[in-house]
PAZAPA-4460 file (N, C-alpha, C; in steps of 0.05 Angstrom, whole numbers, plus 32768, in hexadecimal, padded with zeros to 4 digits):
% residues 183
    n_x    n_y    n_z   ca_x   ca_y   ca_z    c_x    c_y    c_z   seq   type   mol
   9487   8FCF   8064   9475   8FE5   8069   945B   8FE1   805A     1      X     A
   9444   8FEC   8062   942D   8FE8   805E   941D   8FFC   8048     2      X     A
   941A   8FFA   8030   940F   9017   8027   93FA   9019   8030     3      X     A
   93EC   9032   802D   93CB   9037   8032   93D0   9058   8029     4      X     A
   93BA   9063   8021   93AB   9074   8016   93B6   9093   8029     5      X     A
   93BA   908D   8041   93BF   90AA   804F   93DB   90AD   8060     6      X     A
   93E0   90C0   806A   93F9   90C3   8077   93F1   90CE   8097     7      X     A
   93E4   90C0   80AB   93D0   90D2   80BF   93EE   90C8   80D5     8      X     A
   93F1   90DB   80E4   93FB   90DC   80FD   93EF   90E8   8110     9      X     A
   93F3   90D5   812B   93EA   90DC   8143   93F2   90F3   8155    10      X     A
   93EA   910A   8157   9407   911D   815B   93FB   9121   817D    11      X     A
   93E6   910A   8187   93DB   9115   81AA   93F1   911B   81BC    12      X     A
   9402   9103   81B9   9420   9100   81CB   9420   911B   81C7    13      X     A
   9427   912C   81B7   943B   9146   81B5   941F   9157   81C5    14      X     A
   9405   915D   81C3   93F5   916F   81C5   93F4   9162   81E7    15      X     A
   93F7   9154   81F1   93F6   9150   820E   940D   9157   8223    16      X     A
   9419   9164   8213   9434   916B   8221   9444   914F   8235    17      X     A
   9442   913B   822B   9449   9128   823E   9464   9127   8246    18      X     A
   946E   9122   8263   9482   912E   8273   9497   9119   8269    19      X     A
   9487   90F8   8260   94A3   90E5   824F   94A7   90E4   8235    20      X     A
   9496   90F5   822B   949F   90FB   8209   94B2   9108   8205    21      X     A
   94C1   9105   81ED   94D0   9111   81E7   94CA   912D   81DE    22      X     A
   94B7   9132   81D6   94AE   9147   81C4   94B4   9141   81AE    23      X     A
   94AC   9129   81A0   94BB   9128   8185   94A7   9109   817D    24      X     A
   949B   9108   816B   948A   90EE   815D   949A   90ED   813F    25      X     A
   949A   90D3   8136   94A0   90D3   811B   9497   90C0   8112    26      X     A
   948F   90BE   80F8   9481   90AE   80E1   9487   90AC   80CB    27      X     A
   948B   9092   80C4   9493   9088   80A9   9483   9075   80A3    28      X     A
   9481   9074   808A   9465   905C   807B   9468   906B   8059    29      X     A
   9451   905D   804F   9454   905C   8033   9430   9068   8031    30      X     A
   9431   9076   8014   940F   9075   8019   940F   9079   7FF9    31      X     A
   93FE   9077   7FE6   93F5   907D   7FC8   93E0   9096   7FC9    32      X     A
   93E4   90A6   7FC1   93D8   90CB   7FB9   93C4   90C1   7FB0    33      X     A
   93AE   90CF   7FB9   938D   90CB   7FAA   9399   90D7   7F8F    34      X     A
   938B   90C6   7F6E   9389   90CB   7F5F   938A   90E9   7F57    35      X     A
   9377   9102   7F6A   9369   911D   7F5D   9385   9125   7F71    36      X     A
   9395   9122   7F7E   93B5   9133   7F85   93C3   912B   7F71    37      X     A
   93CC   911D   7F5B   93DA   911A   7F4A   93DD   912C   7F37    38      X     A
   93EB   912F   7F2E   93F2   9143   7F0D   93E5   913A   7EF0    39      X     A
   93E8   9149   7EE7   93DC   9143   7ECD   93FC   9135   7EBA    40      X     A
   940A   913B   7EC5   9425   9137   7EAE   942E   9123   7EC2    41      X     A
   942D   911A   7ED5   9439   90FA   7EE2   9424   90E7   7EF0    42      X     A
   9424   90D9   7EF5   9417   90B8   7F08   9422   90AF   7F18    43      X     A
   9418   90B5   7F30   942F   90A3   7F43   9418   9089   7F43    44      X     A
   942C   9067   7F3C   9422   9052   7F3A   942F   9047   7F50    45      X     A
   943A   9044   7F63   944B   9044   7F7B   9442   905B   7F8C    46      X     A
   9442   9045   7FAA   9442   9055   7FBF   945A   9060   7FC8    47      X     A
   944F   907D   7FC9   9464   908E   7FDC   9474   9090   7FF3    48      X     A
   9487   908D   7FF5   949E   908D   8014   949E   90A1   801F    49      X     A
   949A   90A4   8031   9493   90BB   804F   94A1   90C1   8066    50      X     A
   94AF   90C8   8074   94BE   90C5   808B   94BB   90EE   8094    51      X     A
   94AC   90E6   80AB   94A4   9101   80BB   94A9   9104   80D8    52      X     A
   94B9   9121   80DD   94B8   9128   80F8   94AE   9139   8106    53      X     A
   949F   9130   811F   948C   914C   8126   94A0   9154   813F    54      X     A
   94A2   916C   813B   94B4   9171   815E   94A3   918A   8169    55      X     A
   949C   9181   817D   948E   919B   8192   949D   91B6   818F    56      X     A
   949C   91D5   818F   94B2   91DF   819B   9498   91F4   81B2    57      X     A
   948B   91EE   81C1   947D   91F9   81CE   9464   9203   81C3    58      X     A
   9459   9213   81D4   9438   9224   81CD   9431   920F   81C0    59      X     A
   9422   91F2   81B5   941D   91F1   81A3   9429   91F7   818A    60      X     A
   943E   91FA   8186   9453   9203   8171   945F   91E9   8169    61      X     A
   945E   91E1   8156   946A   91C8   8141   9480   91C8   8130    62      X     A
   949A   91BF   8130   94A8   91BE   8116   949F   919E   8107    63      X     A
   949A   91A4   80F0   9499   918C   80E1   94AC   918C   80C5    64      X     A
   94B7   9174   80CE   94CE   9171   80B4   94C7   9157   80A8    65      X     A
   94D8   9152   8098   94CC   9130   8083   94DA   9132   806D    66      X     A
   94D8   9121   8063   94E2   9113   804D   94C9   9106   8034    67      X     A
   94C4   9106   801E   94B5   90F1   8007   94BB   90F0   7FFB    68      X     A
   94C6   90CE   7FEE   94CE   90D1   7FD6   94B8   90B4   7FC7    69      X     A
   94BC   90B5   7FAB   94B0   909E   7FA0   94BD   909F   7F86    70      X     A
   94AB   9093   7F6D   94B0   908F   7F5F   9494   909A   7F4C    71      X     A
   9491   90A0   7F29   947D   90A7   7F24   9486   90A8   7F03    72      X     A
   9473   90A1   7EF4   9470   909E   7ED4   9474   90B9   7ECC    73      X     A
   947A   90C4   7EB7   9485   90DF   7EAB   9486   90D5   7E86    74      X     A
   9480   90E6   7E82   947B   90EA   7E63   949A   90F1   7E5A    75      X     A
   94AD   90DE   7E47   94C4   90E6   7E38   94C0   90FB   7E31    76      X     A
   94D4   9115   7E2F   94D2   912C   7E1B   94D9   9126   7E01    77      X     A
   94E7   9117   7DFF   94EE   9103   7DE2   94D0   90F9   7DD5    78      X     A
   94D3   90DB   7DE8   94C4   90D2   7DD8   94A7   90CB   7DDB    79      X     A
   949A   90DE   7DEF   9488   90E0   7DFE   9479   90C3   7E0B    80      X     A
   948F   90B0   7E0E   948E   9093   7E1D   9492   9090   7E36    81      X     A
   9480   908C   7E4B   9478   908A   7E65   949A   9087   7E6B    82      X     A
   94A1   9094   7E80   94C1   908D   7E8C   94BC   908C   7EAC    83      X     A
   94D3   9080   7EB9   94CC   9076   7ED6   94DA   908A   7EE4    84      X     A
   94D7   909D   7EF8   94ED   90AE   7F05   94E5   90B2   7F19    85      X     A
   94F4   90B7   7F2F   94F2   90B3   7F4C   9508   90D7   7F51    86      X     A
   94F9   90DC   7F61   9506   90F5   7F76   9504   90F0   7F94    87      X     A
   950C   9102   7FA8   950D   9101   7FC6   9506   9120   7FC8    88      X     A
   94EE   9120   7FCF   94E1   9141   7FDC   94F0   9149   7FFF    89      X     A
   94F5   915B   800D   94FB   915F   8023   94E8   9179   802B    90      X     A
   94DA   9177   8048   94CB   918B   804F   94C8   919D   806A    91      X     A
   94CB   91B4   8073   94CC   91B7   8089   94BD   91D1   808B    92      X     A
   94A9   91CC   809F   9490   91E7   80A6   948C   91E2   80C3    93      X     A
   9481   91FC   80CC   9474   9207   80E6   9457   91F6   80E7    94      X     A
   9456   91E8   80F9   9434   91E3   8100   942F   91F1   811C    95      X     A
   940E   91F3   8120   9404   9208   8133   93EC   91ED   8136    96      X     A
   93E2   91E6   814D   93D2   91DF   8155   93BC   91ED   815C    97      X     A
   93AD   91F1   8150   938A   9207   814F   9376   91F7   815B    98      X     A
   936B   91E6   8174   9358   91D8   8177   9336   91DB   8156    99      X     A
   9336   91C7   814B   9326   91D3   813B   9324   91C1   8122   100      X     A
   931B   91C7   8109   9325   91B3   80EF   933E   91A6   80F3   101      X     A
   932B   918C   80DE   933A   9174   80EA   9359   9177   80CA   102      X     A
   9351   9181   80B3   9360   9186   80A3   9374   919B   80A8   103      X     A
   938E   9194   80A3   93A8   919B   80A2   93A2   91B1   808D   104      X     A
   93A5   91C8   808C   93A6   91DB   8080   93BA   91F7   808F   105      X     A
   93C0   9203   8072   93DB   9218   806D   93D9   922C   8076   106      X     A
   93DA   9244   808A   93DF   9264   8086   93F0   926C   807B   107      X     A
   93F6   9281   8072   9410   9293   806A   9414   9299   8075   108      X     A
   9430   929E   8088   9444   92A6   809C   9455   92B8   809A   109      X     A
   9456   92DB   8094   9468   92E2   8087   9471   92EB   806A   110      X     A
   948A   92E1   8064   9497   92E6   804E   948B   92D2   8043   111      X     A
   949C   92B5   8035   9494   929E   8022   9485   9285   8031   112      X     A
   948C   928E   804F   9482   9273   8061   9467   926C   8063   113      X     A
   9464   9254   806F   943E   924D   806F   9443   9240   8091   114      X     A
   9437   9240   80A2   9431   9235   80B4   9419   921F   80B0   115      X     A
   941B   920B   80B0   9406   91F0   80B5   93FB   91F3   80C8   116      X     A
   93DF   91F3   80C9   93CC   91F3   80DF   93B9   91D8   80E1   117      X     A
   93B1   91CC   8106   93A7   91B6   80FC   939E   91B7   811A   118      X     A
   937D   91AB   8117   9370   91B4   8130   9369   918F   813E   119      X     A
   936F   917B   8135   9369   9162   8147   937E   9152   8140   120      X     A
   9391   9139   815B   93A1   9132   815B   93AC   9126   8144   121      X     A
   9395   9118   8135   93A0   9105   8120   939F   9116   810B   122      X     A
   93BB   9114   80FB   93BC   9127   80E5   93C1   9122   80CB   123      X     A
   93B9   911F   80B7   93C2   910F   809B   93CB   9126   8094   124      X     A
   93E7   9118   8089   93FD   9131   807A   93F9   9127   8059   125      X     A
   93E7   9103   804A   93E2   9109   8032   93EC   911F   801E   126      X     A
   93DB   912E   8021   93CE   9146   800B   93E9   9153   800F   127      X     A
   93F2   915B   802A   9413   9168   8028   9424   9160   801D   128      X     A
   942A   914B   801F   9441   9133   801A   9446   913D   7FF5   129      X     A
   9426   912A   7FEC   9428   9127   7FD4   9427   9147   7FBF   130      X     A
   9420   915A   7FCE   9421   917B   7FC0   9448   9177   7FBE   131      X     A
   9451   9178   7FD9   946D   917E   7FD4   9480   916F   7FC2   132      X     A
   947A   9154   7FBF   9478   9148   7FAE   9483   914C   7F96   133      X     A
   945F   914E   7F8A   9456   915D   7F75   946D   9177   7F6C   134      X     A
   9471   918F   7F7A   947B   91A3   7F79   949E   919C   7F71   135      X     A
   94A0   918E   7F7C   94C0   917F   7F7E   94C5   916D   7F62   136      X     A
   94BC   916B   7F54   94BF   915F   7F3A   94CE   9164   7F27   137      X     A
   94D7   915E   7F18   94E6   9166   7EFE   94D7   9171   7EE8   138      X     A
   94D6   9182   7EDF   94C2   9188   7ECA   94C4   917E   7EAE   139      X     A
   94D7   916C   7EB0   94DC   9163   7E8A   94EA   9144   7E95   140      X     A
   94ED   913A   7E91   94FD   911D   7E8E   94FC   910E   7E70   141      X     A
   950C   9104   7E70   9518   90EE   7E56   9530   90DA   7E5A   142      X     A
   9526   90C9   7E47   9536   90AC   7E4D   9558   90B3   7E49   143      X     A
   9562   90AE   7E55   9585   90AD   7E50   9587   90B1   7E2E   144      X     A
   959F   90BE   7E2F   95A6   90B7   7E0B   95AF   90A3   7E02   145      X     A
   95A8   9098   7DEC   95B1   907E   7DDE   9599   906E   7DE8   146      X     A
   9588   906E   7DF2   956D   9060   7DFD   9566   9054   7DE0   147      X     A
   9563   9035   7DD5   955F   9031   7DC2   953D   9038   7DC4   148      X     A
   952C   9034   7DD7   950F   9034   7DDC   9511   9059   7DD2   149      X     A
   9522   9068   7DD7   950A   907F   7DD4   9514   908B   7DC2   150      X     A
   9507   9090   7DA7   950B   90A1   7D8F   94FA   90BF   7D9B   151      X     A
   950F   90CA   7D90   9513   90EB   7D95   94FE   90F6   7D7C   152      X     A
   94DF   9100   7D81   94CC   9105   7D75   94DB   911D   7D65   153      X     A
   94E4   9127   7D74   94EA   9148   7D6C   94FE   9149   7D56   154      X     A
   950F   9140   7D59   9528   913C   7D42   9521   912D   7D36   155      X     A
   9508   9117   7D2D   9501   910F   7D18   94E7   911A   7D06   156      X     A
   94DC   912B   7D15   94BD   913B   7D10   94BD   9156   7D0B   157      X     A
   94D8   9161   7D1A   94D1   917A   7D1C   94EC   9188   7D0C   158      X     A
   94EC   91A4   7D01   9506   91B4   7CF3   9501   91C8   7D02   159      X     A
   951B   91D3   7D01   951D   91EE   7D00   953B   91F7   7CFB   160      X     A
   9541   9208   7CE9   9549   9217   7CD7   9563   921A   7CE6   161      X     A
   9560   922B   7CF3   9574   9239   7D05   9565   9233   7D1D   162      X     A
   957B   9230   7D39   956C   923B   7D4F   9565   925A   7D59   163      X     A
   9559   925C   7D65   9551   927B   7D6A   9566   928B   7D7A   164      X     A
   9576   927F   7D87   9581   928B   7D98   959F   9291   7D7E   165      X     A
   959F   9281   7D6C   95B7   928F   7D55   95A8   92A3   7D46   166      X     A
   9596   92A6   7D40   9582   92BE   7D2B   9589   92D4   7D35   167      X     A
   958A   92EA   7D27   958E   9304   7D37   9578   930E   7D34   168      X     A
   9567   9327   7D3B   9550   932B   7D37   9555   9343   7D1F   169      X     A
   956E   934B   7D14   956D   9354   7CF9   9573   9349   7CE6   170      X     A
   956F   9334   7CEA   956E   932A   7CD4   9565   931E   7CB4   171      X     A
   9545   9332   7CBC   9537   9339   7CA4   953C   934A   7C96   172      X     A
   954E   935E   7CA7   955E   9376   7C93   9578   9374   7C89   173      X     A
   9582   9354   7C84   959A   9351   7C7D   9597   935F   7C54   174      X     A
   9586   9363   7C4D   9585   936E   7C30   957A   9385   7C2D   175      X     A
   9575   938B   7C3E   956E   93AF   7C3E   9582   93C4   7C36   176      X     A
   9575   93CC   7C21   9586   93DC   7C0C   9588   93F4   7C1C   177      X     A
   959C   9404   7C29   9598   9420   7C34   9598   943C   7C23   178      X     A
   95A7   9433   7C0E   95AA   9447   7BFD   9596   9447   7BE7   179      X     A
   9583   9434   7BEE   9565   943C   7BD4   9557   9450   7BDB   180      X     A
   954C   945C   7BCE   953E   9470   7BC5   951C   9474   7BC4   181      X     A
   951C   944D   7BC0   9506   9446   7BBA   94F4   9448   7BD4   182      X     A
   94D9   9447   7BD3   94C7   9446   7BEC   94BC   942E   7BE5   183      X     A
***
């Protein structure tokens, strides 16, 4: 497979209603996220894996489903040492064909849904791909335990007393005299 920079599919077959299509195009390839779609807390240094299906279901009406997965650098919670971790994103939305902008962009549909809107045949799903991605992440990672590479910052840097969740919150009045007199 070939990387390159975008994820563009041809979606004319589907917009021509053609009588030997299936109603159905799919695309798989690899592509690397422009630098400014990335996170601040990971790097993807590897290109991304892609596999997309567009199925007609009339009017101009689109289901699009897919798959992305890769791999991407993550900061230890330990030992805040670059770690390697890989996930598999899965995606499925309504597209509407709008003759019009050439960018793939979202409506709100409803309740939580978004309908994808996209007004010329060739369509870069990019910027989609790598949001869902993004969204699909783990929010903490760390090296296996017993990892001789990663010393645990926290249990060597950091105390604390009790944890909070054993503290009771009266427990500043464990010597409070009731029967004083005193003010």
């Amino acid at each position: 497979m070939v990387s390159k920079q975008d994820a563009v599919v041809n979606l004319s077959r589907l917009l021509r209603s053609d009588p030997h299509s299936l109603g159905e195009i799919t695309s798989s390839g690899q592509y690397l996220p422009d630098a400014s779609l990335q996170g601040d807390d990971f790097e993807v240094h590897k290109p991304l894996n892609y596999h997309l299906e567009i199925r007609s279901v009339g009017d101009g009406d689109f289901l699009l489903r897919g798959t992305v997965r890769g791999e991407v650098l993550m900061s230890c919670r330990r030992c805040l040492k670059p770690l390697e971790v890989g996930w598999k994103s899965e995606l499925t939305y309504s597209m509407e064909y709008v003759p019009g902008p050439a960018e793939l962009t979202a409506r709100p549909d409803g309740d939580d849904d978004e309908v994808l809107m996209f007004g010329q045949p060739e369509v870069d799903f990019s910027v989609l791909l790598t949001d869902v991605f993004a969204v699909d992440r783990p929010l903490t990672v760390a090296h296996p335990d017993g990892d001789p590479d990663c010393e645990d910052l926290a249990a060597k840097y950091g105390w604390d007393e009790q944890p909070a969740a054993e503290r009771s919150p009266f427990e500043s009045l464990k010597d409070f005299d009731v029967e004083s007199t005193e003010e």
